[in-house]
C-alpha positions as CSV (number, residue, x, y, z in Angstrom):
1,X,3.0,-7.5,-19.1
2,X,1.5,-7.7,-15.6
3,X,-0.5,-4.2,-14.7
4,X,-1.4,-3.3,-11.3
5,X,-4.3,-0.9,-10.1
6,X,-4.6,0.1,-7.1
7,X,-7.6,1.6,-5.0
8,X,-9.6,2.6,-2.4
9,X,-8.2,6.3,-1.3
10,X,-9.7,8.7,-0.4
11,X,-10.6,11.3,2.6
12,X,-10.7,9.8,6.4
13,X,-10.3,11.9,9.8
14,X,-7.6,11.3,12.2
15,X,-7.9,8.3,13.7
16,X,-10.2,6.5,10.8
17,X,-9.2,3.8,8.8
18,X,-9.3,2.6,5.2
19,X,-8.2,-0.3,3.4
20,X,-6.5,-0.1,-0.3
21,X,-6.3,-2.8,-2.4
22,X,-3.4,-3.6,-5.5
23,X,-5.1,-6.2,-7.9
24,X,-2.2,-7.5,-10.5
25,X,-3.1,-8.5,-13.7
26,X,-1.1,-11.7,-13.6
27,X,0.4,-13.3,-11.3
28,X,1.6,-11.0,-8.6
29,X,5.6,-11.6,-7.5
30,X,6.4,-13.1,-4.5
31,X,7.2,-10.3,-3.0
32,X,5.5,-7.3,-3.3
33,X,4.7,-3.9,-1.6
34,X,3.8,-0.5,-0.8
35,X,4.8,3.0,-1.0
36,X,4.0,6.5,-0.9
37,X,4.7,10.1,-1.8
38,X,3.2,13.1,0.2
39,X,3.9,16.4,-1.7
40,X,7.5,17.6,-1.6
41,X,8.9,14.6,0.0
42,X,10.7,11.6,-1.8
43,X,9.0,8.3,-2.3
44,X,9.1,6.0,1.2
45,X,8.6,2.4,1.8
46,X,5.5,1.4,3.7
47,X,5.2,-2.0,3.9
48,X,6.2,-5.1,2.3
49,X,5.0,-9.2,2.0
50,X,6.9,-12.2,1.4
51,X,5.6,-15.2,-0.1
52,X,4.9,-17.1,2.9
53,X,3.2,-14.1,4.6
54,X,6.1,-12.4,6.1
55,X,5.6,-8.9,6.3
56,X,7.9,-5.7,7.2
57,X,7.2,-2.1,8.3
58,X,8.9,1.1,8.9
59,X,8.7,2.8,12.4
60,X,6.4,5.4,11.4
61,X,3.7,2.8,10.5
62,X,4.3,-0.5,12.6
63,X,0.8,-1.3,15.2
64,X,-0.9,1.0,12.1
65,X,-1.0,-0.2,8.9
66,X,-1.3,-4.0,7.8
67,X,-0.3,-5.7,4.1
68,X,-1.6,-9.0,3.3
69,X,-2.3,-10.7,-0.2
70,X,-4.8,-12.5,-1.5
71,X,-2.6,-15.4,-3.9
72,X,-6.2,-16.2,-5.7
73,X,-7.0,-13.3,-6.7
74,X,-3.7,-11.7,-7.2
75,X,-4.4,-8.9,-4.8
76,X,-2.7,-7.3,-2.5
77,X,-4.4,-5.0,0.8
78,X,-3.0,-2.4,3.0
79,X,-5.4,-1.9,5.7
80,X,-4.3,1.3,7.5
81,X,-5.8,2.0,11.1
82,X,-5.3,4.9,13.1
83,X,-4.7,6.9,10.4
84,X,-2.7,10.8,11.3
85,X,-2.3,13.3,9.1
86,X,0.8,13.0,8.3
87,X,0.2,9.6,6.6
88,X,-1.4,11.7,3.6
89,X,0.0,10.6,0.3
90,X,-0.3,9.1,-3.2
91,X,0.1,4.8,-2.5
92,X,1.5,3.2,-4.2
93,X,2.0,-1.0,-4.6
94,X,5.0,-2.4,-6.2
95,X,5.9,-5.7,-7.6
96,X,9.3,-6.0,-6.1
97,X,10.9,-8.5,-8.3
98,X,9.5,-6.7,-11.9
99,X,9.9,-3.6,-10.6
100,X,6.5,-2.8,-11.7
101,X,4.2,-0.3,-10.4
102,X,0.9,0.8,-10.2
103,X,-0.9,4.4,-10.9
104,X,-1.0,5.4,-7.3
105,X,-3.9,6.0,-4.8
106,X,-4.7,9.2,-3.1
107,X,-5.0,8.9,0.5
108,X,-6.2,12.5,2.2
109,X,-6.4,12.5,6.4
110,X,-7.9,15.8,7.2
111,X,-10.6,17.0,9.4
C-alpha cells in the first residue's frame, strides 16, 4: 500500500516562508492534497492539485501558499509564503482518490 511522509515543519516568524514536501511511496493519485489541524479546531482543506496542474485554494490561503507535484518523484510541495500566525498547524498531504494520508508535519509561526 502506498505510504506518504511528509516534511519540512518547523518554526518560521511572521512573514517567513517554508516549503513542505509529501513524498508517496508509489505512485501518487492524480489528485492529491493538503490539510491541516491547529489545536482545538477541526481538520481544513489547504490546497489541492489535479493531474494536469490545476490547483485550488481556500480564501484564507490564496496569493500565500502554493502546491505543486513532482510526477517523477512522486512528491508533492506546499511552499507557504507570508506565513501568519494563525497558519500554525499539523500538515497534512492526502491522496484524494485512496483516501490515504500521511503522519502530519508541524508547522509553528511564532516570534
Amino acid at each position: 500500500q502506498v505510504q506518504l511522509v511528509e516534511s519540512g515543519g518547523g518554526l518560521v516568524q511572521p512573514g517567513g516562508s517554508l516549503r513542505l514536501s509529501c513524498a508517496a511511496s508509489g505512485t501518487a493519485s492524480s489528485i492529491m492534497g493538503w490539510y491541516r489541524q491547529a489545536p482545538g479546531k477541526q481538520r481544513e482543506f489547504v490546497a489541492l492539485i489535479f493531474t494536469g496542474g490545476r490547483t485550488t485554494y481556500p480564501d484564507s490561503v490564496k496569493g500565500r501558499f502554493t502546491i505543486s507535484r513532482d510526477i517523477a518523484k512522486n512528491t508533492v510541495y506546499l511552499q507557504m509564503d507570508s506565513l501568519k500566525p494563525e497558519d500554525t498547524a499539523v500538515y497534512y498531504c492526502r491522496d484524494s482518490i485512496r483516501n490515504l494520508w500521511g503522519q502530519g508535519t508541524q508547522v509553528t509561526v511564532s516570534s
